[in-house]
N, C-alpha and C positions, 0 to 999 in steps of 0.2 A: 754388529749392527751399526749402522751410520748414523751417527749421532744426531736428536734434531735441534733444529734454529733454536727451539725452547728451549733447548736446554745450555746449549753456549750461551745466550740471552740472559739466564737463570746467575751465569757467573758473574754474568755483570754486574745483577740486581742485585743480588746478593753475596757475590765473591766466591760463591761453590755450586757446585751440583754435584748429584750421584746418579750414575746411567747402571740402568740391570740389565743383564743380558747383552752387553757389550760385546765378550767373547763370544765366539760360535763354539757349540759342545766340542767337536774334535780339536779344537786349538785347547781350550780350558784344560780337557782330559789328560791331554800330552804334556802339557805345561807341568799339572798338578803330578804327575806319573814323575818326570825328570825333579820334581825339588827333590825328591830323596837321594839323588844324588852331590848333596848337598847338607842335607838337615836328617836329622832321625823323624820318621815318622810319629807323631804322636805317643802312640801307643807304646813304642819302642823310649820314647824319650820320659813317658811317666812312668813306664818299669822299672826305672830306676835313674832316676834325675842326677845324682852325684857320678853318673858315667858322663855327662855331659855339661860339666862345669863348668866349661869355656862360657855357656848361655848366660852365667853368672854373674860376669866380669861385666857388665856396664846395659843400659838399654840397649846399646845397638852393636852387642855383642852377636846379633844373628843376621849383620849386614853382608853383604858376597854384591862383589861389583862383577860389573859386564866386562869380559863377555863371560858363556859358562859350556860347560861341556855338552850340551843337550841343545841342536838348532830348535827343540819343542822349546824350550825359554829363551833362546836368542831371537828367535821372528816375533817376539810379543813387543819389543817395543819399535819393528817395525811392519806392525800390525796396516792393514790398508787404511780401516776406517779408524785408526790412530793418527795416522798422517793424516788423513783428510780432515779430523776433527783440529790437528794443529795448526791446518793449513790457513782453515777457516776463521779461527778464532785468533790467529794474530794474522787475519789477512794479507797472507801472501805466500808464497809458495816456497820462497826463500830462507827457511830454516833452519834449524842444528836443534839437534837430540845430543842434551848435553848434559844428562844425567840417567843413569841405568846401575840400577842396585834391585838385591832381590834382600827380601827382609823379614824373618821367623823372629817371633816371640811363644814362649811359650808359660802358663799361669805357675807363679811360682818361682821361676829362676830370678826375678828383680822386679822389683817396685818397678812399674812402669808410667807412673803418673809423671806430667808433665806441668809448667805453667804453661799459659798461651805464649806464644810466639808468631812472628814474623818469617818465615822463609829466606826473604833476602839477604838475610843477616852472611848466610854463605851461601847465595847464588849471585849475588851484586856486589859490586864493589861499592857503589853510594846505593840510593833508594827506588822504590817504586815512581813512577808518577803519579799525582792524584788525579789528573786530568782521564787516566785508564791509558795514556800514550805509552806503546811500547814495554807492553806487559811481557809476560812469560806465563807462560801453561804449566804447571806442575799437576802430575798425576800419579793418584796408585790404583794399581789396576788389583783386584781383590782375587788372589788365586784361592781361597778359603773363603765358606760362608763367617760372614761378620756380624753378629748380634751384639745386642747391648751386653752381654757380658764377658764378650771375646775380644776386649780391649780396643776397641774402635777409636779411630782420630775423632775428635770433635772440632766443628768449627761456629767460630761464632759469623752472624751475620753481619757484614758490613755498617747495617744502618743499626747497629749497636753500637762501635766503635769509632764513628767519620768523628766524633768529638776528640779522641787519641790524636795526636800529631804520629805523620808516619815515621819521622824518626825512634820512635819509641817502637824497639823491636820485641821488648818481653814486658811481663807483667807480673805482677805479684802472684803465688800462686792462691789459685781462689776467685780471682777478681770476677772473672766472667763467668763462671762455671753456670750461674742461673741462665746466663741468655744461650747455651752452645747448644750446638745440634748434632748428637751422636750420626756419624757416615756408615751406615750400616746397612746392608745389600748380601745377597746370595754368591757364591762364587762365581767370578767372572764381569761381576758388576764396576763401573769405577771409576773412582771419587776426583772431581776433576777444582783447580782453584786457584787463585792466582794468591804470589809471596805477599803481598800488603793485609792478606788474611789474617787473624790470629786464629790459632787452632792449636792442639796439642796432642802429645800421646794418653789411653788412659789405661788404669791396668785391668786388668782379667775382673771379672764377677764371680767367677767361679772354680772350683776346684779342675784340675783336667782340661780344661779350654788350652785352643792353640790358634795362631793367625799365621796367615804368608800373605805380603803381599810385595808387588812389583813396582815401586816407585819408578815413573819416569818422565821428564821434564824437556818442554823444548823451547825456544828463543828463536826471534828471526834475526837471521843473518846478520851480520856486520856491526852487531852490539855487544864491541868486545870488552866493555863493563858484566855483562851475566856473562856466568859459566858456573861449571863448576869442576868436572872431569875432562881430562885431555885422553883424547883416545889414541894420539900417537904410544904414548906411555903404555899402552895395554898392546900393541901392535905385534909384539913378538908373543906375545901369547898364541898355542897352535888352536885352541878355543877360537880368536879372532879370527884368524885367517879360515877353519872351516866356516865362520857364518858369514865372512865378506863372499866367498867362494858363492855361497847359498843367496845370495842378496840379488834383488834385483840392484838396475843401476841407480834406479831412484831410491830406493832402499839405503844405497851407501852416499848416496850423496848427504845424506843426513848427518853424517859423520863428518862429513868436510871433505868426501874423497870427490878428488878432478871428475864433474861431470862430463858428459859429451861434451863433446864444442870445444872445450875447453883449450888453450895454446898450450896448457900443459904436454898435452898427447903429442909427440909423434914416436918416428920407427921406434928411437933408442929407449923412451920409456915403456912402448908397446914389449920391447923386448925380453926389459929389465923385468917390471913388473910382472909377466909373466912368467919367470927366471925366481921370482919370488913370492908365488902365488899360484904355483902350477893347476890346473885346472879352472880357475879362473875363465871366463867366457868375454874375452878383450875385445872381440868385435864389434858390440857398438861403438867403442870408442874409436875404432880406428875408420871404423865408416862415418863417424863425424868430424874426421882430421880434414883439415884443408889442405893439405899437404900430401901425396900418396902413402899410403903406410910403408911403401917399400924404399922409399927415399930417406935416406937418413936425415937428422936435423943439420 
């Protein structure tokens, strides 16, 4: 669904929102089908937890960066009305998607409590602005129904906090726990916020609970202070290449790849590139060359 003005609105006022019904059923369906290639199913992973002891090893011992073997979880965070909503909300069209992790917890393998924290601690190199200039969109999109006892993020609301100075990126823990407000939504719903937030992880309510969700974060262009992940670095992954393969071009231009227009493009890159990305569909690019595609540079 396309996100509404209230609710990009809502982040401002408040520093978060959560949208239900975000996914469409056959994107969710696919999504959720492909984490098992990845994670044990529930069922399978509380049949016996000490098969799966890696979970153990830290909270975010069930993180998996992009890209992944399934285009059913690689086109999620090149979702349409994901773009449009980051388009929107850092007005402009000029973007990077420069965070993509998928992330299982499950009740039981670790304490999952968290204090509040900041985000930008590792998305920025200095800080937020308080003015709201030149924010950053962080999201997780909720491949799992999230109730209050299935270890939901909490966030607290801004106009609880504007008294913190932003450089203060954590808290003791406890501090806010009375003002936070459990992000909790049906699958497919998804919790949208910007890094000056304080929010944290919390752990499970219950015995047998399990979460997956899809964190993914974007920036506009040319603020080479935020980042976080370099996707050249993943580029030889054969994962990548089938989902560039699958991408539209606006799709990959999220990534930092040469849009049309670009002076990048002529014959010899048309050539290369496709020499390294066979079945790739290069023609927009070469109908936007100024140059004939058949003329070398």
């Amino acid at each position: 669904m396309r996100i509404p003005d209230a609710k990009l609105a809502e982040i401002w006022d408040r520093g978060f929102t959560v949208v239900e019904s975000f996914l469409d059923s056959e994107t969710l369906a696919a999504a959720q089908e492909a984490l098992w290639g990845y994670y044990p199913r529930p069922e399978e992973y509380f049949a016996d937890p000490e098969a799966h002891a890696k979970f153990a090893a830290s909270q975010f011992a069930g993180l998996r960066l992009y890209p992944y073997n399934s285009w059913a979880l690689n086109r999620i965070p090149v979702y349409p009305d994901l773009i449009d909503a980051a388009e929107r909300f850092l007005q402009t069209k000029e973007i990077d998607v420069y965070k993509i992790e998928l992330w299982a917890k499950y009740a039981g393998a670790v304490d999952y409590d968290q204090p509040h924290h900041r985000d930008y601690g590792n998305h920025s190199l200095v800080v937020p602005r308080a003015d709201g200039l030149m924010p950053q969109m962080t999201c997780f999109i909720l491949l799992s129904d999230v109730t209050e006892l299935d270890g939901p993020t909490k966030a607290v609301p801004t106009d609880k906090t504007r008294h913190v100075p932003i450089g203060v990126g954590h808290t003791e823990m406890g501090q806010f726990f009375e003002d936070e407000v459990a992000a909790t939504g049906p699958a497919g719903s998804i919790l949208i916020y910007k890094t000056d937030v304080f929010h944290r992880g919390s752990n499970f309510g219950a015995p047998g609970r399990s979460r997956f969700v899809m964190p993914v974060d974007f920036k506009q262009r040319g603020w080479t202070w935020q980042g976080k992940h370099a996707w050249p670095d993943r580029a030889l992954s054969p994962d990548w290449k089938d989902a560039v393969i699958r991408m539209t071009p606006r799709q990959r231009d999220l990534f930092g790849w040469p849009p049309i227009g670009d002076p990048y493009w002529n014959a010899q890159t048309l050539a290369d590139v496709a020499l390294r990305y066979p079945g790739l569909d290069l023609s927009p690019y070469a109908a936007g060359m100024s140059e004939p595609a058949g003329v070398p540079a």
